[in-house]
C-alpha positions as CSV (number, residue, x, y, z in Angstrom):
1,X,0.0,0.0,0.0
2,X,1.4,3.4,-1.1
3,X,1.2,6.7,1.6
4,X,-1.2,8.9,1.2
5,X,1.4,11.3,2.9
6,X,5.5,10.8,2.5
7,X,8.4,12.5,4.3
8,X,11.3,12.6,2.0
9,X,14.1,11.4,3.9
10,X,17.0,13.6,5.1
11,X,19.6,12.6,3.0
12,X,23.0,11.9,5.4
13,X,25.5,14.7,5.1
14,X,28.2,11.7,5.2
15,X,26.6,9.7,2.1
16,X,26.4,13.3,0.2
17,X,29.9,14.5,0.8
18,X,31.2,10.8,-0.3
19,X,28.3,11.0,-3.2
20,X,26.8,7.5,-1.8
21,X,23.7,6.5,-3.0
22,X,21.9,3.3,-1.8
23,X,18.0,1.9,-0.9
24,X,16.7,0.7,2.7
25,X,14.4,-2.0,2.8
26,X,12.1,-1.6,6.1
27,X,9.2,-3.4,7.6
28,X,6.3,-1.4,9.9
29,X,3.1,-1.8,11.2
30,X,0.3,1.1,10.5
31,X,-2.5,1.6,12.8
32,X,-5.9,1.6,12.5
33,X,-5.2,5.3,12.5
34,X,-3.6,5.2,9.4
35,X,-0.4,6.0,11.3
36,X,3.2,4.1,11.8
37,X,4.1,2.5,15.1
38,X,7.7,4.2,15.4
39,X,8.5,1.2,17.7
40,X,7.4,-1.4,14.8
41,X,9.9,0.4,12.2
42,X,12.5,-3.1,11.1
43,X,15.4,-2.6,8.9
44,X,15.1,-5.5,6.7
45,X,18.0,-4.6,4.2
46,X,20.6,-1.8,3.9
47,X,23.0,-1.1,1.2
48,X,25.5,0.5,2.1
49,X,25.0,-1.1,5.6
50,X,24.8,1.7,8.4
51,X,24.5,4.8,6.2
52,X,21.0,5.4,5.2
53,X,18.9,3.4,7.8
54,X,18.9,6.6,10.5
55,X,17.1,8.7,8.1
56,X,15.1,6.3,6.9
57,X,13.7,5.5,10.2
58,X,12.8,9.0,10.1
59,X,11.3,9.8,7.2
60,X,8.8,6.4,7.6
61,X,7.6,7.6,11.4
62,X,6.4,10.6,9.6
63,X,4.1,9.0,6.8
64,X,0.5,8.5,7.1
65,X,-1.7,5.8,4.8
66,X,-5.0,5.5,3.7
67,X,-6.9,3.5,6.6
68,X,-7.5,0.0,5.6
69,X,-10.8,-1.8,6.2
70,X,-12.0,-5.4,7.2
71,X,-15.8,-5.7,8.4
72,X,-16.5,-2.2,8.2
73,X,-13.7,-1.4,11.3
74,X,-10.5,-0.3,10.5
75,X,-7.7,-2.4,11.0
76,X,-3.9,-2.3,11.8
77,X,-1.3,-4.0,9.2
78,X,2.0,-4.3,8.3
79,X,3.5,-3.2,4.9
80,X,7.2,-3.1,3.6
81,X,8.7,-0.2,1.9
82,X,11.6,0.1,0.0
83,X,13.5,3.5,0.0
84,X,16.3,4.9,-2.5
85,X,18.6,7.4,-1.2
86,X,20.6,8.8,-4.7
87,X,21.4,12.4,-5.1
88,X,20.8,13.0,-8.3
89,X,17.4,12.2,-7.6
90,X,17.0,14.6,-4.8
C-alpha cells in the first residue's frame, strides 16, 4: 500500500559528501489510525549497511496511509517499503 502522505528522507550529510547512494528496505506496522508504530519500524536490508537506515527511520515515522478496512472497522497492518537514497534524484 502506497502513503497517502511521504516524508522525503534527510539525506546523510556523510553519504552526500562521499556522493553515496543506496535503498533501505524496512518493515512497519500502520494503525488503524492510518499511522506508523515508530517502535514497529524493522530494517530488513541496507546497502551500504549503516549509512541510510537513521534517516530512513525517520522519514517512515512521519508517513501517514489510507486507513484500511476489514468488516466495516479499521484495521492495523503491516506493509514493507523500500527506500532509494541517490542524489541526483534529490
Amino acid at each position: 500500500m502506497q502513503p497517502s502522505y511521504q516524508v522525503k528522507p534527510q539525506y546523510p550529510f556523510n553519504a552526500q559528501r562521499r556522493n553515496l547512494k543506496g535503498k533501505v528496505e524496512l518493515e512497519f506496522m500502520v494503525g488503524s489510525d492510518g499511522r506508523v508504530k515508530a517502535s514497529s519500524i524493522k530494517v530488513l536490508a541496507a546497502e551500504p549497511a549503516l549509512i541510510f537506515e537513521q534517516a530512513a527511520r525517520r522519514a517512515v515515522q512521519n508517513w501517514r496511509f489510507p486507513i484500511k478496512y476489514q468488516q466495516q472497522r479499521s484495521v492495523s497492518f503491516i506493509t514493507r517499503q523500500l527506500i532509494e537514497f541517490n542524489l541526483h534524484e534529490q
